[in-house]
LUMFIMI-826854 format. One line per field, with one value per residue (C-alpha): residue number from 0; residue in one letter; x, y, z. Coordinates in steps of 0.2 Angstrom, whole numbers. Example, Ala and Ser with C-alpha at 12.3 -4.5 7.8 and 13.67 -1.06 7.14 Angstrom:
pos: 0 / 1
code: A / S
east: 62 / 68
north: -22 / -5
up: 39 / 36
This chain:
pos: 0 / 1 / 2 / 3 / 4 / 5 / 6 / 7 / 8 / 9 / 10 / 11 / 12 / 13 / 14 / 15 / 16 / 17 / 18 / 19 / 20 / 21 / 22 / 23 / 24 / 25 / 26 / 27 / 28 / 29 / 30 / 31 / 32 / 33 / 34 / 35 / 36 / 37 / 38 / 39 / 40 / 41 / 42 / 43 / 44 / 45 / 46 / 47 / 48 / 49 / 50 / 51 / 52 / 53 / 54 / 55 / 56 / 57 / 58 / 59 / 60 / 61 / 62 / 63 / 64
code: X / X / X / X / X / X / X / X / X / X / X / X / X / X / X / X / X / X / X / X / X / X / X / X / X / X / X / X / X / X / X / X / X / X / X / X / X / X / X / X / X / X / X / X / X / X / X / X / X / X / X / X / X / X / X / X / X / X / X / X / X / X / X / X / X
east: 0 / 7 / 4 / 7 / 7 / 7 / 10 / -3 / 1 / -1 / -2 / 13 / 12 / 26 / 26 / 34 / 46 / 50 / 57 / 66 / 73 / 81 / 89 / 96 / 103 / 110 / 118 / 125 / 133 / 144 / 151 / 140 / 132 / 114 / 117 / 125 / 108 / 102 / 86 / 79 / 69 / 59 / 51 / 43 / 43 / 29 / 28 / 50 / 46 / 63 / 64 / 74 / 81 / 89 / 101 / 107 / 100 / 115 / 120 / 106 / 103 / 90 / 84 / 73 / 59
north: 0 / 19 / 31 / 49 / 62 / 81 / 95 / 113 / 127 / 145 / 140 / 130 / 112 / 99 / 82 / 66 / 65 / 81 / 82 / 65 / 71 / 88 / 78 / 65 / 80 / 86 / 72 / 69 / 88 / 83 / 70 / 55 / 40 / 37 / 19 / 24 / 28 / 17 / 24 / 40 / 51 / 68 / 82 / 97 / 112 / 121 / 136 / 138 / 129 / 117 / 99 / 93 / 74 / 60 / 47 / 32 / 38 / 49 / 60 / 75 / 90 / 102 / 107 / 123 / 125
up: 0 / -6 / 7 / 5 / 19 / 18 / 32 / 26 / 35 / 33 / 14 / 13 / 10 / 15 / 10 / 16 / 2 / -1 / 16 / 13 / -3 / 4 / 20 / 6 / -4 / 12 / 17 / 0 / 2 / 16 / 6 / 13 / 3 / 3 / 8 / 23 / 31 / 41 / 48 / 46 / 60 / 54 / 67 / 57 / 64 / 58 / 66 / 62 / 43 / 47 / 49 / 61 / 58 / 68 / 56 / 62 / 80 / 80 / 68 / 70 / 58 / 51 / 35 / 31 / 18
């Protein structure tokens, strides 16, 4: 089953992949392989429009839209 999930606020909207593609990009910016990750952890921030992510429960960053 293909499930898609989107954030609206204040007329923006955020999807699911659009968040996973930007931390991919920045992960591939510092030089890091995509099959490096593991696992991958999203909290959006709304109100700040930035996603803040957990890989491999220990390497942490953020992301804004």
């Amino acid at each position: 089953m293909r499930t898609d999930f989107f954030v609206q606020y204040k007329g923006l909207e955020v999807s699911k992949g659009q968040l996973v593609r930007r931390i991919k990009d920045s992960w591939l910016e510092k030089g890091r392989l995509i099959r490096e990750i593991d696992s991958l952890s999203m909290y959006y921030n709304a109100d700040e429009g930035c996603c803040y992510y957990v890989i491999n429960d220990n390497e942490h960053g953020s992301i804004r839209l």
